[in-house]
PDB file of N, CA, C and O in Angstrom:
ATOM      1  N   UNK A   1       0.564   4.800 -15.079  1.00  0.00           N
ATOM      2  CA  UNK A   1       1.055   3.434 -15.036  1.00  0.00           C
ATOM      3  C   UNK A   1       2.146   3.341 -13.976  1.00  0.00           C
ATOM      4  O   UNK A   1       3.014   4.180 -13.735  1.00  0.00           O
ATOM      5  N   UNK A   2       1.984   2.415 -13.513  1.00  0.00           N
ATOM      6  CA  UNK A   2       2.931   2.064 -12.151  1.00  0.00           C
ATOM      7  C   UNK A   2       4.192   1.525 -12.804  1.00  0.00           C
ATOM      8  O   UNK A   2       4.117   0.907 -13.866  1.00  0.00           O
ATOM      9  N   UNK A   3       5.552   1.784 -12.085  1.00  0.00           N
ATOM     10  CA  UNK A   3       6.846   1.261 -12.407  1.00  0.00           C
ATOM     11  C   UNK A   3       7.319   0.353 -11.472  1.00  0.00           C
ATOM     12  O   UNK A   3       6.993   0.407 -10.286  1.00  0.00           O
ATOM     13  N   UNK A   4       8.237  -0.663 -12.041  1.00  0.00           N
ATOM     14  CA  UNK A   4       8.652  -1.539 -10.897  1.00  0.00           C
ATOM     15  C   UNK A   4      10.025  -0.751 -11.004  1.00  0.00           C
ATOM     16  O   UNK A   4      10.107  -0.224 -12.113  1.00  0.00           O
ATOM     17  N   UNK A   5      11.039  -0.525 -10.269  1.00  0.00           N
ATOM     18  CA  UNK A   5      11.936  -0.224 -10.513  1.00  0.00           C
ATOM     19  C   UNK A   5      12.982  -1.668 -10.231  1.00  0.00           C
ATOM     20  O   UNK A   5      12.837  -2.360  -9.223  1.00  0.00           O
ATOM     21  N   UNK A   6      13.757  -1.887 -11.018  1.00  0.00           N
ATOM     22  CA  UNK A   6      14.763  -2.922 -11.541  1.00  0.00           C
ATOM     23  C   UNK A   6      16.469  -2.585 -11.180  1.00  0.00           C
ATOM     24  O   UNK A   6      17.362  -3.389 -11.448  1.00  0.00           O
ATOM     25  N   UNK A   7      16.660  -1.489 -10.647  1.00  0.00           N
ATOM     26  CA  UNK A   7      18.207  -0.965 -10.468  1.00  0.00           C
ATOM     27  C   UNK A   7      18.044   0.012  -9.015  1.00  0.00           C
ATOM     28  O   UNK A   7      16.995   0.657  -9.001  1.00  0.00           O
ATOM     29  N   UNK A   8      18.610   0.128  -8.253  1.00  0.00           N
ATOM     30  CA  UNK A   8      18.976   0.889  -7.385  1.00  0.00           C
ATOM     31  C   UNK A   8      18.419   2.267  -7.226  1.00  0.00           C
ATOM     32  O   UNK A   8      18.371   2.942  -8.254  1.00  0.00           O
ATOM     33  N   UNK A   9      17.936   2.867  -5.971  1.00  0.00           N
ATOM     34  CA  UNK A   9      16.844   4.054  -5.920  1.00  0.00           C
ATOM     35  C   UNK A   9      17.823   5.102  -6.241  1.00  0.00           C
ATOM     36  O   UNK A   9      18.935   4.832  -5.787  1.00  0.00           O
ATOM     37  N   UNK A  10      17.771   5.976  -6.745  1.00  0.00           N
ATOM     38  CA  UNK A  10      18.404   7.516  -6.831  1.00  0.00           C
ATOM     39  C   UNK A  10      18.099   8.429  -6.285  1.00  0.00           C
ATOM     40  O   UNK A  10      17.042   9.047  -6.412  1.00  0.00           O
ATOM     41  N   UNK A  11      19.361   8.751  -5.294  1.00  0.00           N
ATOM     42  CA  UNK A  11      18.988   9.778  -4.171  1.00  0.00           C
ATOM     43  C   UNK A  11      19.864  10.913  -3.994  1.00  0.00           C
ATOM     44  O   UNK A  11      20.039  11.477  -2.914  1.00  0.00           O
ATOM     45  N   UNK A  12      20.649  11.373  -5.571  1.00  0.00           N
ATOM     46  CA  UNK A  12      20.980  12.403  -5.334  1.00  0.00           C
ATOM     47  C   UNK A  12      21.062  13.030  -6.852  1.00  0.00           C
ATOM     48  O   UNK A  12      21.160  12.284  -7.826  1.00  0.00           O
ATOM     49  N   UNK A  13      21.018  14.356  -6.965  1.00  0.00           N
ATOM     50  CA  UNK A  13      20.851  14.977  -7.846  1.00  0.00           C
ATOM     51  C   UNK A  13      21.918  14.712  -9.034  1.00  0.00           C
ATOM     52  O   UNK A  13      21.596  14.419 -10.185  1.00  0.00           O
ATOM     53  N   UNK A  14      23.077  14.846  -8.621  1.00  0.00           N
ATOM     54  CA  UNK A  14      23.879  14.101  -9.262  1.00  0.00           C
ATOM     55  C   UNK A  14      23.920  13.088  -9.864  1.00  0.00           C
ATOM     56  O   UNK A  14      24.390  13.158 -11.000  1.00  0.00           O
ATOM     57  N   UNK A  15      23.498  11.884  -9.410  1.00  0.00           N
ATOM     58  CA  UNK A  15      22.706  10.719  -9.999  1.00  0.00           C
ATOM     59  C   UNK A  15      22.051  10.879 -11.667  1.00  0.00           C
ATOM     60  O   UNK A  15      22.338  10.337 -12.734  1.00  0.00           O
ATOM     61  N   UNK A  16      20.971  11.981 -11.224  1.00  0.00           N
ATOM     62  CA  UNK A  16      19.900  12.357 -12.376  1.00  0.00           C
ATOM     63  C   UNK A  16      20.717  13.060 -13.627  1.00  0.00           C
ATOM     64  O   UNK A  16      20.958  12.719 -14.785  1.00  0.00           O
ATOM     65  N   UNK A  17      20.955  13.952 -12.997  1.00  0.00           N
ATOM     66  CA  UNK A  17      22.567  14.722 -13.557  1.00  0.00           C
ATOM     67  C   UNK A  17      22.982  13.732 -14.874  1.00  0.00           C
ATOM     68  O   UNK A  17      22.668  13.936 -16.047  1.00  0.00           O
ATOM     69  N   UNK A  18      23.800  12.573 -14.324  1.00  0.00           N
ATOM     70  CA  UNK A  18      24.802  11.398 -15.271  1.00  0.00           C
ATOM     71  C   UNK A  18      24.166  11.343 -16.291  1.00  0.00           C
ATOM     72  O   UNK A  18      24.607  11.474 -17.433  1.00  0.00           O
ATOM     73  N   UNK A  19      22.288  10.999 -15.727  1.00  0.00           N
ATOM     74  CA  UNK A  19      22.188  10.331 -16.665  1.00  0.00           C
ATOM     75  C   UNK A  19      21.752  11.324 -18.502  1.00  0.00           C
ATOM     76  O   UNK A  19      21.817  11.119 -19.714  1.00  0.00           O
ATOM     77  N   UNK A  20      21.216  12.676 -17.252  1.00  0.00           N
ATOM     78  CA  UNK A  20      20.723  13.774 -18.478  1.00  0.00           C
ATOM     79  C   UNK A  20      22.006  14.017 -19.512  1.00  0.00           C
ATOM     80  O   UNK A  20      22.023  14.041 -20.743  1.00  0.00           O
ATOM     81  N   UNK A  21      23.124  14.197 -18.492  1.00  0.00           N
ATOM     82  CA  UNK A  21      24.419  14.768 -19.360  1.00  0.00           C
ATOM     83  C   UNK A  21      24.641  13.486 -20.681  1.00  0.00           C
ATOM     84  O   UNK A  21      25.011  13.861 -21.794  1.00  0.00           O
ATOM     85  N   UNK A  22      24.347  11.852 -20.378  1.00  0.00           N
ATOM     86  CA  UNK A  22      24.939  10.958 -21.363  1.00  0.00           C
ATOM     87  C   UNK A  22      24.601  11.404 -22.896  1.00  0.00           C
ATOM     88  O   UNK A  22      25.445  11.562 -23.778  1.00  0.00           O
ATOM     89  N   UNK A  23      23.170  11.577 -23.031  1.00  0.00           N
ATOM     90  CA  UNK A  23      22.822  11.797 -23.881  1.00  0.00           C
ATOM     91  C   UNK A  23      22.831  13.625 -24.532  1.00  0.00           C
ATOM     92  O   UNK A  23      22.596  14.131 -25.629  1.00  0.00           O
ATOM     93  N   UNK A  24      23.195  14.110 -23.302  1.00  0.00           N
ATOM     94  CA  UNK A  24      23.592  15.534 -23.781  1.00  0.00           C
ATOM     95  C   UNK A  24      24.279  15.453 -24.460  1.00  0.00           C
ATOM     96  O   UNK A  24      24.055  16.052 -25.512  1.00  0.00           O
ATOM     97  N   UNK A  25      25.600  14.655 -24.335  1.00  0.00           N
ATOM     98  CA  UNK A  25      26.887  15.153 -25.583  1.00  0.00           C
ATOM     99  C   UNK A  25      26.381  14.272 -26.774  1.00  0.00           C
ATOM    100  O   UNK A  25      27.294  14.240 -27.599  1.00  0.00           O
ATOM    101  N   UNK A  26      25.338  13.566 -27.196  1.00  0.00           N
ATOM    102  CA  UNK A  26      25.249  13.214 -28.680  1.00  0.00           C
ATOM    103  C   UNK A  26      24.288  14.115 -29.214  1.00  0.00           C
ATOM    104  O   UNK A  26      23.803  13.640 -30.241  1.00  0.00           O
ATOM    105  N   UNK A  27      23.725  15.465 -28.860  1.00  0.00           N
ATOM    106  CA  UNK A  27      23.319  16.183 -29.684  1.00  0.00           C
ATOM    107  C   UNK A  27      21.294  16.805 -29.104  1.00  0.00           C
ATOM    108  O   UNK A  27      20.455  17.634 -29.456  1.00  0.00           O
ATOM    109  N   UNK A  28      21.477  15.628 -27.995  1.00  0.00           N
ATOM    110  CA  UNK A  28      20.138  15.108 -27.568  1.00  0.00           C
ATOM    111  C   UNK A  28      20.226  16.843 -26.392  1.00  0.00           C
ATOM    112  O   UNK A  28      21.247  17.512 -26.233  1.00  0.00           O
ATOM    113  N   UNK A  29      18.944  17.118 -25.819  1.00  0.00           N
ATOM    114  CA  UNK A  29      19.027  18.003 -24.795  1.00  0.00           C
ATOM    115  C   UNK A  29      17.221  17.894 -24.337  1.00  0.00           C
ATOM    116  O   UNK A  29      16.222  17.609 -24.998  1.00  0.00           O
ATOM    117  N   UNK A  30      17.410  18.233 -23.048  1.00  0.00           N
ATOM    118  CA  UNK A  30      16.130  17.891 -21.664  1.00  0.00           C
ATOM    119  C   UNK A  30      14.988  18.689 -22.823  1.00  0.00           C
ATOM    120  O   UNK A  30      15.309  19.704 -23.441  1.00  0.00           O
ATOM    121  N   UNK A  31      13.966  18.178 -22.926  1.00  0.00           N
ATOM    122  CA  UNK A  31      12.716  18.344 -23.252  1.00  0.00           C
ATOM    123  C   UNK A  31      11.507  18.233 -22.201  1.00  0.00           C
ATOM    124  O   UNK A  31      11.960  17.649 -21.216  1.00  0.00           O
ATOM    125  N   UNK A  32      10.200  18.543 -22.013  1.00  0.00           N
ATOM    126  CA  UNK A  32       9.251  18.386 -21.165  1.00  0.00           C
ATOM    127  C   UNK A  32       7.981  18.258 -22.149  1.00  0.00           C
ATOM    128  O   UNK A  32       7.712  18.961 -23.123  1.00  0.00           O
ATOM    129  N   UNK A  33       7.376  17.316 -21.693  1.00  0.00           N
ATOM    130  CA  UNK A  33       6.340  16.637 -22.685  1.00  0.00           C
ATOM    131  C   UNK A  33       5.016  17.218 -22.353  1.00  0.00           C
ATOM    132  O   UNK A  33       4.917  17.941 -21.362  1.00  0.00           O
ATOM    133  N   UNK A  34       3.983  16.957 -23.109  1.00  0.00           N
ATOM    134  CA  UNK A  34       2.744  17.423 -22.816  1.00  0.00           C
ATOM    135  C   UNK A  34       2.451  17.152 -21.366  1.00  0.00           C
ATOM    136  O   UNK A  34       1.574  17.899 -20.931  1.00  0.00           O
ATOM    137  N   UNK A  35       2.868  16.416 -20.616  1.00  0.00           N
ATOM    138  CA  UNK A  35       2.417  15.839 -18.989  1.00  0.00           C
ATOM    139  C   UNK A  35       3.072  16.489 -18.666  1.00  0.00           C
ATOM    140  O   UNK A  35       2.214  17.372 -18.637  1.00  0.00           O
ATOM    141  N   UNK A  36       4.127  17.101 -18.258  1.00  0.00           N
ATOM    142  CA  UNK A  36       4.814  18.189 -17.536  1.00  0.00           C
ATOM    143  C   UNK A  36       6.111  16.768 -17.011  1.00  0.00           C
ATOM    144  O   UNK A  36       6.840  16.887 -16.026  1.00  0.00           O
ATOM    145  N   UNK A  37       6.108  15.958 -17.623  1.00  0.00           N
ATOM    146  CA  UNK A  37       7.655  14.917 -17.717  1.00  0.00           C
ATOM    147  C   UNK A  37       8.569  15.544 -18.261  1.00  0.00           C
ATOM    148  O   UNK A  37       8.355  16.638 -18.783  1.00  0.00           O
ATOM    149  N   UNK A  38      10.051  14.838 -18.240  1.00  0.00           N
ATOM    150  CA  UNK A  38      11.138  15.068 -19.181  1.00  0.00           C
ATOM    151  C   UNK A  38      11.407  14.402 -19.644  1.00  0.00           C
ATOM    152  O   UNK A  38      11.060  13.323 -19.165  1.00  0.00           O
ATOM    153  N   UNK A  39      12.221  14.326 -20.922  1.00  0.00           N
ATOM    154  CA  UNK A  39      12.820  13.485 -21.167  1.00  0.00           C
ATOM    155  C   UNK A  39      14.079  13.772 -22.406  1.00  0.00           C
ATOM    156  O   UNK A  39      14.071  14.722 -23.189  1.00  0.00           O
ATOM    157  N   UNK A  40      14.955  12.866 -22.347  1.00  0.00           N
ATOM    158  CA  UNK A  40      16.309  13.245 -22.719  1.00  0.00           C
ATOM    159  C   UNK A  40      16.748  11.864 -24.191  1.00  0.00           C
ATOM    160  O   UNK A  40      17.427  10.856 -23.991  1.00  0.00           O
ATOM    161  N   UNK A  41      16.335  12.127 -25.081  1.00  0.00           N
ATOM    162  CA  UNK A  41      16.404  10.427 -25.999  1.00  0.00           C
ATOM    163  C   UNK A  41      15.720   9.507 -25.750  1.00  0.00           C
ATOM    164  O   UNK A  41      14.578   9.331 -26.175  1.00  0.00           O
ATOM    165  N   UNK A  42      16.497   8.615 -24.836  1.00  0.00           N
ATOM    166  CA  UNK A  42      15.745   7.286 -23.925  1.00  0.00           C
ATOM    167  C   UNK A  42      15.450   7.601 -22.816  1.00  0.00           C
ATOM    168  O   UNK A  42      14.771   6.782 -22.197  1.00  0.00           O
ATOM    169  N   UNK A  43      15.746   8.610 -22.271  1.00  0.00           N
ATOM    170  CA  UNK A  43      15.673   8.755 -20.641  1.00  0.00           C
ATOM    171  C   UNK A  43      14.704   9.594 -20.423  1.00  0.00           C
ATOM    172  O   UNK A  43      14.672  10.751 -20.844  1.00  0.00           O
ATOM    173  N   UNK A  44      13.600   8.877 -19.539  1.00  0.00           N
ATOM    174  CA  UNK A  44      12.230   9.656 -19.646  1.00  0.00           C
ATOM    175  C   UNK A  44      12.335   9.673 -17.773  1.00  0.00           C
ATOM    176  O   UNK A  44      12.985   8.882 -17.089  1.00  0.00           O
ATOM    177  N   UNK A  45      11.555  10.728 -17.325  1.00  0.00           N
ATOM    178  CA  UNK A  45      11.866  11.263 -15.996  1.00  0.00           C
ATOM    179  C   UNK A  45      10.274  11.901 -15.482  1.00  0.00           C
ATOM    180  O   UNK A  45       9.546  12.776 -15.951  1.00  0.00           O
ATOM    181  N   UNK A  46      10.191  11.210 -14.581  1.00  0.00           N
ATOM    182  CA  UNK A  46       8.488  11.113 -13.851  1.00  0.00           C
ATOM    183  C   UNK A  46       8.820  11.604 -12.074  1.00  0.00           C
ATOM    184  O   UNK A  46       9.737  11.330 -11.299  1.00  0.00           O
ATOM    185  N   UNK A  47       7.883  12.233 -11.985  1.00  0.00           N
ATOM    186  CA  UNK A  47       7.590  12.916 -10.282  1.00  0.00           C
ATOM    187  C   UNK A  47       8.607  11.667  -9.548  1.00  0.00           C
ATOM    188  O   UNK A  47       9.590  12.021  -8.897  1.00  0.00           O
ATOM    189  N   UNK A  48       8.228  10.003  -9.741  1.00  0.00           N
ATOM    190  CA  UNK A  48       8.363   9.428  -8.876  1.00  0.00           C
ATOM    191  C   UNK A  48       9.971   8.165  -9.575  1.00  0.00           C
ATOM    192  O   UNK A  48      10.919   7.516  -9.132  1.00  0.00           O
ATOM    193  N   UNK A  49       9.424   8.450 -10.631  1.00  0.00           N
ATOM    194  CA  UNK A  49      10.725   7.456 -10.713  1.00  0.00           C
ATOM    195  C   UNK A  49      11.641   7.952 -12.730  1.00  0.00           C
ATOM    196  O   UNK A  49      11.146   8.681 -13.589  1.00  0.00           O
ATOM    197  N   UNK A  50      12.607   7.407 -12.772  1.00  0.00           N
ATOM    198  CA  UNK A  50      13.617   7.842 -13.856  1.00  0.00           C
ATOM    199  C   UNK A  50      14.105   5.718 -14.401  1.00  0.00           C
ATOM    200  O   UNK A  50      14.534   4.633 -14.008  1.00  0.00           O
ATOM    201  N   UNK A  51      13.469   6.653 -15.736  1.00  0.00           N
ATOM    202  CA  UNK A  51      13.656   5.488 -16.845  1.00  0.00           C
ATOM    203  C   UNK A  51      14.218   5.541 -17.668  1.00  0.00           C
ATOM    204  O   UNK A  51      14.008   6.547 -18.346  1.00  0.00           O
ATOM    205  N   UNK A  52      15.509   4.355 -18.301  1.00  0.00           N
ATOM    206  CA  UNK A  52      16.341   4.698 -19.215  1.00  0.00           C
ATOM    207  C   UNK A  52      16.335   3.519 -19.996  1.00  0.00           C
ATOM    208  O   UNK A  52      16.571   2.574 -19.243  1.00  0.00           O
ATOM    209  N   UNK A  53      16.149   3.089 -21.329  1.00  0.00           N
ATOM    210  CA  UNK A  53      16.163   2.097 -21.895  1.00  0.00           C
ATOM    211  C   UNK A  53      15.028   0.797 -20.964  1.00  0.00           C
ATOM    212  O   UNK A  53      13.845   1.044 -20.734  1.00  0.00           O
ATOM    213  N   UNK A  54      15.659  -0.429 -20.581  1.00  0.00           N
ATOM    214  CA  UNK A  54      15.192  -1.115 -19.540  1.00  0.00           C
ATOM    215  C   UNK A  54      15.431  -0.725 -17.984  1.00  0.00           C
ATOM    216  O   UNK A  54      14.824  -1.237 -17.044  1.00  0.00           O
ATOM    217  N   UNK A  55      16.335   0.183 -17.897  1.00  0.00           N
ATOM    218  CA  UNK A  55      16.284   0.458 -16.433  1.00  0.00           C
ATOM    219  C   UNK A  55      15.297   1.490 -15.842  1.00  0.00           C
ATOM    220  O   UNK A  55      14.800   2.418 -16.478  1.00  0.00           O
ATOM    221  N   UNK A  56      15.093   1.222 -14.618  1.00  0.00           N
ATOM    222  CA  UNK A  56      13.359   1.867 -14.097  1.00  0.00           C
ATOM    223  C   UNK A  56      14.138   2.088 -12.647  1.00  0.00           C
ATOM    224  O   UNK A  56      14.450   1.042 -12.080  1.00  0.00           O
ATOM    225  N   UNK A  57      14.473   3.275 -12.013  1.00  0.00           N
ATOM    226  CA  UNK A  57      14.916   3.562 -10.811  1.00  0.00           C
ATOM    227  C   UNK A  57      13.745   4.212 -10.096  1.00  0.00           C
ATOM    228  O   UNK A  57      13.088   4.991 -10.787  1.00  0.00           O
ATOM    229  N   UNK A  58      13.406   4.054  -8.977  1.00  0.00           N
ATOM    230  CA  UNK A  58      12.750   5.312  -8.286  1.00  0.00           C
ATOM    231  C   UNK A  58      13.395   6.346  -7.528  1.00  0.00           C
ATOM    232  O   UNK A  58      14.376   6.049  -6.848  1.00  0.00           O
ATOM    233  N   UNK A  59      12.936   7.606  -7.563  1.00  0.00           N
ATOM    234  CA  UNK A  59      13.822   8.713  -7.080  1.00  0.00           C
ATOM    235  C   UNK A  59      13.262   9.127  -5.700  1.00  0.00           C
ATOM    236  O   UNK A  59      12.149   8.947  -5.207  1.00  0.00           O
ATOM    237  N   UNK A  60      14.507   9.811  -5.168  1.00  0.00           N
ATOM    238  CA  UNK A  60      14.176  10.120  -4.075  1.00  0.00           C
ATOM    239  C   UNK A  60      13.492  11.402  -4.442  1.00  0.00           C
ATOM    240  O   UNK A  60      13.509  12.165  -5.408  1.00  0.00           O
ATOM    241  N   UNK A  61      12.743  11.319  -3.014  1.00  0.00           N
ATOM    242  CA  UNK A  61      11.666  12.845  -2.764  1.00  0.00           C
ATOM    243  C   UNK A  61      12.790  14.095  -3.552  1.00  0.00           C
ATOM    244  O   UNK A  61      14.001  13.972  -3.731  1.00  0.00           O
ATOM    245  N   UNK A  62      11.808  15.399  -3.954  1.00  0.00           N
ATOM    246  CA  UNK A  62      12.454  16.319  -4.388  1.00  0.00           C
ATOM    247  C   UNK A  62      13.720  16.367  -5.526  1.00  0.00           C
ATOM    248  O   UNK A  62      14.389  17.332  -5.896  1.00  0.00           O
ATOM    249  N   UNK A  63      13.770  15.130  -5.877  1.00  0.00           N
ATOM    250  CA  UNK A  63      15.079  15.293  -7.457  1.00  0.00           C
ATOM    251  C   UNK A  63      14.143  15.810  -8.595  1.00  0.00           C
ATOM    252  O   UNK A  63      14.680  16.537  -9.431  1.00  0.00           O
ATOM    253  N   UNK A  64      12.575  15.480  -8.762  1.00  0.00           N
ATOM    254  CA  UNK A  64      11.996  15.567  -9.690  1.00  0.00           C
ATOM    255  C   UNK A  64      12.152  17.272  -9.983  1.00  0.00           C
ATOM    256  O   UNK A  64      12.467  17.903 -10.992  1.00  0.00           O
ATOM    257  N   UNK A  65      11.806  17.649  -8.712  1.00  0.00           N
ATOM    258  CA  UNK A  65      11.878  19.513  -8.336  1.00  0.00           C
ATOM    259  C   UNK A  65      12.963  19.503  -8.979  1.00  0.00           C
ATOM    260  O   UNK A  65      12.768  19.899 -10.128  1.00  0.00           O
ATOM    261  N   UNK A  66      13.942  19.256  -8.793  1.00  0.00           N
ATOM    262  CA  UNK A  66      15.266  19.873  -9.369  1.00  0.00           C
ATOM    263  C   UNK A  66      15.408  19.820 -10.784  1.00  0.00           C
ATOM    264  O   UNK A  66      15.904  20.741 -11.434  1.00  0.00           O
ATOM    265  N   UNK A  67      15.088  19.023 -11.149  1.00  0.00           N
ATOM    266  CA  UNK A  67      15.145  18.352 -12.682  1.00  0.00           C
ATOM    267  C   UNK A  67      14.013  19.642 -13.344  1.00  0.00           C
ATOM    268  O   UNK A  67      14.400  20.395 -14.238  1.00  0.00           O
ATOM    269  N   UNK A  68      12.886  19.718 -12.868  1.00  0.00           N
ATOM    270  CA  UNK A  68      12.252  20.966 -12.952  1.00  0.00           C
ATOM    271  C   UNK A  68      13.027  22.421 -13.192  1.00  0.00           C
ATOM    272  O   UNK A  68      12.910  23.139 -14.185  1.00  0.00           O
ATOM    273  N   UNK A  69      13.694  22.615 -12.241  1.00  0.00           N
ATOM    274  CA  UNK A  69      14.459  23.631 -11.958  1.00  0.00           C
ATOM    275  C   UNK A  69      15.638  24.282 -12.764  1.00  0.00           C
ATOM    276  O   UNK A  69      15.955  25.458 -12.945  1.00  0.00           O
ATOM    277  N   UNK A  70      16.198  23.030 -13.205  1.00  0.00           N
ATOM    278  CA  UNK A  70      17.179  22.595 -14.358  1.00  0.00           C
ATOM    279  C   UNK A  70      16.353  22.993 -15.746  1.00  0.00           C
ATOM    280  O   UNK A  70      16.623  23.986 -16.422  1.00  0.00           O
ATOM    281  N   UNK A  71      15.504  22.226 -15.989  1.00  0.00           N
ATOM    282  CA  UNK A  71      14.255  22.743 -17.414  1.00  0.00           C
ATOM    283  C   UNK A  71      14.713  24.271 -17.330  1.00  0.00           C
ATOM    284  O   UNK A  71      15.546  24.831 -18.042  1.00  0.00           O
ATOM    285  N   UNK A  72      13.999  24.778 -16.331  1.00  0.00           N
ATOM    286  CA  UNK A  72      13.789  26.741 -16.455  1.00  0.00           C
ATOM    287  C   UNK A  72      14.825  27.218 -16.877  1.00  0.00           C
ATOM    288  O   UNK A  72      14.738  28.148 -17.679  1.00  0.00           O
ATOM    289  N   UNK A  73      16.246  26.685 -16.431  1.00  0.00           N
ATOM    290  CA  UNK A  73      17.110  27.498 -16.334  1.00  0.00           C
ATOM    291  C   UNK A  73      17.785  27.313 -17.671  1.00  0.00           C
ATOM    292  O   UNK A  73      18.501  28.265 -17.983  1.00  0.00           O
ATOM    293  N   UNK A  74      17.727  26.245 -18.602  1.00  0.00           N
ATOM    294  CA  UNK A  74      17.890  25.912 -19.533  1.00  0.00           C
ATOM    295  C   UNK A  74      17.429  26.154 -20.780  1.00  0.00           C
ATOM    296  O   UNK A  74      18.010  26.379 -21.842  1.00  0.00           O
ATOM    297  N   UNK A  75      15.912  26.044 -20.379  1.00  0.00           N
ATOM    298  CA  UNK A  75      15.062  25.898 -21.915  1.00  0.00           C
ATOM    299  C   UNK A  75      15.507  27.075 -22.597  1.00  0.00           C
ATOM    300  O   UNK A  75      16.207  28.012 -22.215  1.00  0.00           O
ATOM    301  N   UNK A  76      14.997  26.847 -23.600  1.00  0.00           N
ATOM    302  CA  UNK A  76      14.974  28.482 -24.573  1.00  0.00           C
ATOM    303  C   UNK A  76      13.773  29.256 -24.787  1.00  0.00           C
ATOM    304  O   UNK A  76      12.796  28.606 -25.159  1.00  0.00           O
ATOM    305  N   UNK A  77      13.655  30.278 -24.661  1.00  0.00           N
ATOM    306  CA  UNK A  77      12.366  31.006 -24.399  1.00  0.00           C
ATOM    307  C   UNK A  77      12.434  31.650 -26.005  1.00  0.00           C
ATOM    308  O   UNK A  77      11.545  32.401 -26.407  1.00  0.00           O
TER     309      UNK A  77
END
């Protein structure tokens, strides 16, 4: 399904960062779904764009990689 995005593009890792950490401190932490997505409570995170409640951003090239990258180093094995 296609996204319109409604708020400002995100073009730095940091960006993605804010939004994973908000819901980090209530108990919430990065998950990856059967599609190979993430998502954090409300904040669901796609190759091409990052969704939070009603807001729909598209990301710049390569944050998705990172957000990836972040998963590995994190998850629990």
């Amino acid at each position: 399904m296609d996204r319109i995005p409604n708020v400002e593009k995100i073009t730095t890792f940091k960006e993605v960062l804010d939004y994973i950490m908000y819901d980090w401190d209530y108990n919430h932490s990065l998950e990856m779904d059967s599609k190979g997505d993430f998502y954090v409570n409300k904040l669901y995170i796609e190759p091409k764009y990052l969704t939070y409640k009603t807001e729909c951003a598209e990301l710049d090239e390569g944050l998705f990689e990172r957000v990836q990258q972040l998963y590995e180093v994190i998850k629990d094995d």
